[in-house]
N, C-alpha and C positions, 0 to 999 in steps of 0.2 A: 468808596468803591473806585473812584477813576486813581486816588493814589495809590492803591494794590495794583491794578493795571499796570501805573505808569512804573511801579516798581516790577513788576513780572517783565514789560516787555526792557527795562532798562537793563535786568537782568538776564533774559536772554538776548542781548544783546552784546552783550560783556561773557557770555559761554559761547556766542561764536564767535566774537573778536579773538576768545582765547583758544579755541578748538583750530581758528583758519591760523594764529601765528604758530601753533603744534605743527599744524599742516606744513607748512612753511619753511618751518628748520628741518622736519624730516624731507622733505621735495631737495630743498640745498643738501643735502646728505646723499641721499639717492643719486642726484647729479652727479656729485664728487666721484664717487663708488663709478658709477657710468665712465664717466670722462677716465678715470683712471685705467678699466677694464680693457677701453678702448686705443689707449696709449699701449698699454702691456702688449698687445695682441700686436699692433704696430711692430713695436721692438720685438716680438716672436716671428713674427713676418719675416724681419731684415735676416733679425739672427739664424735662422731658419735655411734661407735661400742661399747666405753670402758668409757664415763662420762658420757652420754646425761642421761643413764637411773639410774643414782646415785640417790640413796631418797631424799635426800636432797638439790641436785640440781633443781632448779628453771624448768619449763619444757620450752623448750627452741623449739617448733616445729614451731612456729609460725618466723614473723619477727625480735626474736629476735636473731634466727640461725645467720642472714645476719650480724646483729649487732658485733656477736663475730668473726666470721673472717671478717668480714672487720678491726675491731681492729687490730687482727691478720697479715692483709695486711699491715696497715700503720705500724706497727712494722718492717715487713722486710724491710720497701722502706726507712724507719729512720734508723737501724741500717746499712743497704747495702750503705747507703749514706755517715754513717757515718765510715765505716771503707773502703771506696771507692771499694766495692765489685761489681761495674757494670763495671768496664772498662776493658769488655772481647779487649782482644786482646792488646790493648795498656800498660796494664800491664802481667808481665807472668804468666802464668796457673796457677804454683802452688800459686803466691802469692793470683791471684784471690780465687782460691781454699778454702786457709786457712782462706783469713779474712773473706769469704762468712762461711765457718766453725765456726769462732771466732762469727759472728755477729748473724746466727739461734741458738748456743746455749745460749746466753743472750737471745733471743727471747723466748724463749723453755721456759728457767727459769722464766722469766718475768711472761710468759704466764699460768704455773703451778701454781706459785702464785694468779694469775688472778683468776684462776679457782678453787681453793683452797678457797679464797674468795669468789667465788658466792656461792660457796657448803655449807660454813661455817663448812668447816673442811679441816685436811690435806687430799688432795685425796693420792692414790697409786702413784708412782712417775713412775713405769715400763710403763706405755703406752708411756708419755715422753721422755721418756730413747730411748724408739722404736721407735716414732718418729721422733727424733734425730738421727735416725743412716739412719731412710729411707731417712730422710733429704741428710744425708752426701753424698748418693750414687747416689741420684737425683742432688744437686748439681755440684758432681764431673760430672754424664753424659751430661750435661746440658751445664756445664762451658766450657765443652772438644768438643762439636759440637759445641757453637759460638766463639771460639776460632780459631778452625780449617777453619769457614766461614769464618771470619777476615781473617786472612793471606791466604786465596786462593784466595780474593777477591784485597784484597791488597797491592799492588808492591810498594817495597821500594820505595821513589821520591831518585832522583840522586843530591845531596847534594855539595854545594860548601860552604867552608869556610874561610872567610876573616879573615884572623888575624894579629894580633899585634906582639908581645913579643913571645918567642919559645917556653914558659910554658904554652902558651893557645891552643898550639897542645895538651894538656895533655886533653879536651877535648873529642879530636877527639879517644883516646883509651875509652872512656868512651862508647860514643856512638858506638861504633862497637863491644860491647858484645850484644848491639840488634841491630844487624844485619837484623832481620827482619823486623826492624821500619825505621830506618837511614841506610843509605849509604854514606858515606862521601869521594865523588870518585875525586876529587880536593883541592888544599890548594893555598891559594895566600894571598902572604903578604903584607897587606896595604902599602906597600914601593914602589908598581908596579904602585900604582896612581890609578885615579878615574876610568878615562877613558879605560884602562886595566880592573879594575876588573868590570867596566859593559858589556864590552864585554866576559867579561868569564859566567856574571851571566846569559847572552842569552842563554848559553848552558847547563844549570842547571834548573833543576824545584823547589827549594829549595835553600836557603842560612843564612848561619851561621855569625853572626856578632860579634867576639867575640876578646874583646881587646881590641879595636881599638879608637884611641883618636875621642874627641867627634867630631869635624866637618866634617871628611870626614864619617864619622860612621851615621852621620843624613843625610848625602849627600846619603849614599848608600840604607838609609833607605828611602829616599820619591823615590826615584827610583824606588824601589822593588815593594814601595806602589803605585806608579803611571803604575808600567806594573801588577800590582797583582801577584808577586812573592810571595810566602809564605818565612816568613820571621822571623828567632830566635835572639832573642838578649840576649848577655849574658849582664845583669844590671850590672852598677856601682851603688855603692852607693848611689850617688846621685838620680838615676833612682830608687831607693827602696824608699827611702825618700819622694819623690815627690808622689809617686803610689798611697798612701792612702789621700793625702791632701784634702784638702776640696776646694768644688768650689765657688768662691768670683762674682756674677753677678751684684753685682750692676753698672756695669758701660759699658759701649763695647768694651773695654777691659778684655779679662781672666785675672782672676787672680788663682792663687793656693795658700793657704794659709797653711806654714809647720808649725805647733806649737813645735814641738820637745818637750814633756812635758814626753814622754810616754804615760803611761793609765792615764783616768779622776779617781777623786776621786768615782766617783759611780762601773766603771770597779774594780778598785782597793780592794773595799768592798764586791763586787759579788765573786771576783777572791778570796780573803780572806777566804769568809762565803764556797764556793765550797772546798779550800782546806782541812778545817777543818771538814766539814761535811765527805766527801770522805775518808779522813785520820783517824778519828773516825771508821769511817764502815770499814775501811781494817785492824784494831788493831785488829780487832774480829776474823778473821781466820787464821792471820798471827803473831798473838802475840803467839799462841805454837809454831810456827815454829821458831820461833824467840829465843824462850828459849830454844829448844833444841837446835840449832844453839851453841846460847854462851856455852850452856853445854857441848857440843863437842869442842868447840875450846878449852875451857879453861879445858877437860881431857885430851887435846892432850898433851901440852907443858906446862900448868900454867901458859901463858901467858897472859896477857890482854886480855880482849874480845872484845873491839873496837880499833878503828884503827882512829884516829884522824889529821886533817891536812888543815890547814889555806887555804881558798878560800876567793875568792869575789864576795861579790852579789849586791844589788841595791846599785845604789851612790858609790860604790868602799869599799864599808864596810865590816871587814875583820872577818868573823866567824869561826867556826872550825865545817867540816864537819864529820860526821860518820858513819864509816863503820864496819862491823864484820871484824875483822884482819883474812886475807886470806893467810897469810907472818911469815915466821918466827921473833922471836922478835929482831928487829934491823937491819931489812931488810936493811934498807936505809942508815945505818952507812959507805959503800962503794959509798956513793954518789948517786945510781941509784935508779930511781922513784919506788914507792911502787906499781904505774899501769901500770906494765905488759902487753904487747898483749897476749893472749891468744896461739895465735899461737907461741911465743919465747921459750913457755915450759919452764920458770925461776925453778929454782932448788930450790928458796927462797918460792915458796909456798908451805906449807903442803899438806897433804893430805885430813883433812877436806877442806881447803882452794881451793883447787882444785872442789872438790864439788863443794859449796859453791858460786865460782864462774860460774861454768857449770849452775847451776840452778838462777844465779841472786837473791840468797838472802842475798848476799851479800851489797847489795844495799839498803836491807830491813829498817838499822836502819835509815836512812833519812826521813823516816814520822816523827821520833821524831826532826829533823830541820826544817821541816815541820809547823808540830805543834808549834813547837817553834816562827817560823816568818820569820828564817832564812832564809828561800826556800821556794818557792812554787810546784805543781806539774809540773806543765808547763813552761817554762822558758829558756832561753840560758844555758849550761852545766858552771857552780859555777868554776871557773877557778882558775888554783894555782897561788900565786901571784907573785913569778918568772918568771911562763911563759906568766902573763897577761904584764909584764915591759918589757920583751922579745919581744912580740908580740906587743905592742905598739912603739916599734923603728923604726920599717918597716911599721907598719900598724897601724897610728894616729886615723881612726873609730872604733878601738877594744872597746875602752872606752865605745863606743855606746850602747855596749850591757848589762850596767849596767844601764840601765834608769831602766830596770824591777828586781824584784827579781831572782836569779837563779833558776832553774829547773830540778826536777827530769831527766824529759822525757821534748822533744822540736823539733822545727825540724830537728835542726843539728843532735842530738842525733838519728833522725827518720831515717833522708836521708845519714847521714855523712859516711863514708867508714874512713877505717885506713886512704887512703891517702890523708883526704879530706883536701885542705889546711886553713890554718888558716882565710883565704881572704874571701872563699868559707863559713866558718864558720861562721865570721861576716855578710855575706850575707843573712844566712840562717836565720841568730839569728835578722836582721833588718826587716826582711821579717814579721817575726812572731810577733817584738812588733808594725810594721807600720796596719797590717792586724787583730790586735786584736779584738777579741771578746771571750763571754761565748762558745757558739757553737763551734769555732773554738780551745778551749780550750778541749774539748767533741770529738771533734772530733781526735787531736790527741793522747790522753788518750787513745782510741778504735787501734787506729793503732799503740800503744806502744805494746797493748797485742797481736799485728801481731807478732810485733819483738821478744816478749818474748820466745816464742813457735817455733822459728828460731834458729840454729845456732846461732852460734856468726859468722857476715859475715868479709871475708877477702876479697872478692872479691873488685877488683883493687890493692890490696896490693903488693906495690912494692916499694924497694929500692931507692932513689934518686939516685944513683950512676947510677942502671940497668935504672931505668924514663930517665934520659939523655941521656944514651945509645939510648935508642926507638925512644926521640925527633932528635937525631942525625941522627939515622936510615932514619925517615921517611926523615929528611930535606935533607938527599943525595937519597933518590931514586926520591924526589920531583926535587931536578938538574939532577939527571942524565934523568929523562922524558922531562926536556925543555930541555934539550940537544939533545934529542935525535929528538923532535920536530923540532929543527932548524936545523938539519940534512937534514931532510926531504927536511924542506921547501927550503935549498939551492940546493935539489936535484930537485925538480920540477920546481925553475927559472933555474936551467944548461941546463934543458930537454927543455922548452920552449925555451929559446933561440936557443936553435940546431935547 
């Protein structure tokens, strides 16, 4: 009898965990739709008071009003998409903040020109200006109540993680700077057996599967899938590989079919014609920036104005990248790399150089490798070819990420932290050529200029020496709790027996 119980209440227990995350994605939905209503109405406001009665504006009272912001609507719900500006709560505030910032002022712009063109002239640009800033202050109120709904609404789940090797506690520090999302209040290492760790996952609402060789790791996973645990897996390779294959039905048997080609020749010419186009239109505002740049570097010292240095891009073919020299001349004659963390504060950078790098125009003369063929914008980060012979001793899939051209901006470059390891790298970089498309290319272009307008982030940057220390840390407060458990439990058989 108490087993039926504990299976009815386990069970509804698990129809309202799943009925409140329904709740949940439609509430984030509802929002969106809100926020956006309320932006339209904005820009009907401006346009309303400050174009509508322009002479040479079209007269627009009729249904053709509806036509202009509803344009105006699919604008926000494309760029909000495209710089992932709805995911109140799951992402932090400010980041939400900024790319919703990033994404209505491209809308704004868009939309002036829009308007500019019905008129058939340039209108005044100060209404936009102003609606832009009402924007900025509706957004931020906007962003800062469904944010604050999200986390009153909902409580971390209580997180168990299965792991492998002592490096995949590294992890478990990742996830506890959001504290608000995860909780990772247990670790158990695949060495405890199957049986063990589905008895720990009973008292978990969540679990982490990360590291762990592949058959007790697909064991734990149809388990999870069979009580409807929610369930993370960190991918191998192989599992990135397989994600995008194509599905083979002619038989009844599945099959998945991996081509491993990289991009088709039509992707390949789209991605081409995009870079060049984009790279032409950004010569145009950033080519004075660009000469004044060399002209200061080179009244600083007389030194070179580019900074040149052997990478590898598709097929392992070995180009020379370029940079504006941010480093005094001959930086690298002591052996150490020319790419400084920002935070080491190297005494080898100038003081243009310093700028230079603060503002990332540093980075600037790489549309001309660009242009060239060399690189594309989007792409795995063009690797030095020591560290790529380095990184292939330990890790034989680094190669992998030469199917495509190198890249400006990529995911690695999107998501990567100082201490993101080289493993984590290649994952990121298979992800993005398995998951290829135009849009998907568009899309992280939009969330590079998140990053521009950030910091340079440090956040998780840490020493290997202090990272072991931490992994050590946790792996003895994690004994000394079973320790202290089996304490217990021989206290409660001495009791019983008495």
């Amino acid at each position: 009898m108490m087993k039926n119980n504990c299976f009815h209440d386990t069970t509804f227990e698990k129809r309202n965990r799943r009925s409140f995350d329904e709740i949940k994605h439609m509430v984030r939905r509802l929002e969106s739709i809100f926020e956006t209503i309320i932006l339209m109405l904005a820009y009907y406001y401006i346009w309303k008071i400050k174009y509508r009665d322009i002479p040479t504006m079209p007269a627009l009272y009729g249904n053709g009003k509806f036509v202009l912001v509803g344009v105006y609507s699919i604008l926000i719900i494309v760029l909000f998409y495209l710089c992932d500006s709805f995911q109140y709560g799951h992402l932090k505030l400010s980041d939400v903040v900024i790319s919703q910032w990033i994404a209505v002022i491209i809308v704004n712009l868009i939309t002036y020109f829009q308007l500019s063109l019905i008129a058939n002239k340039m209108i005044h640009p100060l209404p936009v200006i102003f609606l832009t800033a009402i924007d900025f202050v509706l957004i931020f109120i906007l962003v800062y109540i469904f944010t604050a709904v999200y986390h009153k609404n909902y409580v971390p789940r209580k997180m168990l993680m299965v792991y492998g090797t002592k490096n995949a506690i590294d992890l478990k520090f990742k996830m506890d700077t959001r504290s608000d999302k995860y909780i990772i209040s247990t670790l158990i290492n695949v060495d405890k057996g199957f049986y063990a760790i589905c008895e720990e996952i009973e008292n978990h609402e969540a679990v982490i599967i990360n590291d762990v060789p592949a058959q007790i790791r697909n064991d734990i996973l149809k388990y999870c899938y069979q009580k409807e645990i929610r369930t993370y897996v960190v991918p191998k390779i192989s599992d990135i590989i397989v994600r995008n294959a194509d599905d083979i039905s002619l038989f009844d048997t599945p099959l998945f079919l991996v081509k491993g080609r990289g991009l088709t020749i039509t992707q390949r010419f789209l991605k081409r014609t995009m870079d060049i186009v984009l790279c032409l239109i950004a010569l145009i505002p950033t080519a004075p920036i660009m000469m004044i740049a060399a002209l200061a570097i080179k009244l600083e010292d007389g030194g070179p104005v580019f900074y040149k240095q052997q990478r590898l891009t598709k097929d392992g073919r070995i180009f020379y990248i370029l940079k504006f020299r941010s480093m005094i001349v001959n930086a690298e004659s002591d052996g150490y790399s020319m790419e400084m963390r920002a935070v080491d504060k190297d005494p080898r950078i100038t003081k243009v150089g310093s700028f230079i790098r603060a503002c990332r125009i540093d980075e600037l003369p790489q549309i001309l490798n660009i242009l060239k063929g060399d690189m594309s914008i989007v792409g795995p980060r063009p690797e030095r070819v020591e560290n790529a012979a380095e990184y292939s001793k330990y890790i034989p899939e680094f190669e992998y990420r030469t199917k495509v051209k190198g890249g400006l901006t990529g995911y690695a470059q999107i998501y990567g932290k100082y201490n993101t390891s080289a493993y984590d790298k290649v994952r990121l970089d298979l992800m993005y050529i398995e998951n290829y498309s135009i849009l998907l290319d568009i899309k992280l272009i939009f969330m590079t200029l998140q990053v521009l307008v950030k910091p340079e982030s440090t956040e998780g940057f840490m020493k290997e020496k202090e990272l072991e220390e931490k992994r050590n840390e946790v792996l003895c407060q994690k004994k000394k709790s079973t320790k202290n458990l089996d304490e217990v439990a021989v206290t409660i058989i001495e009791e019983e027996n008495i």
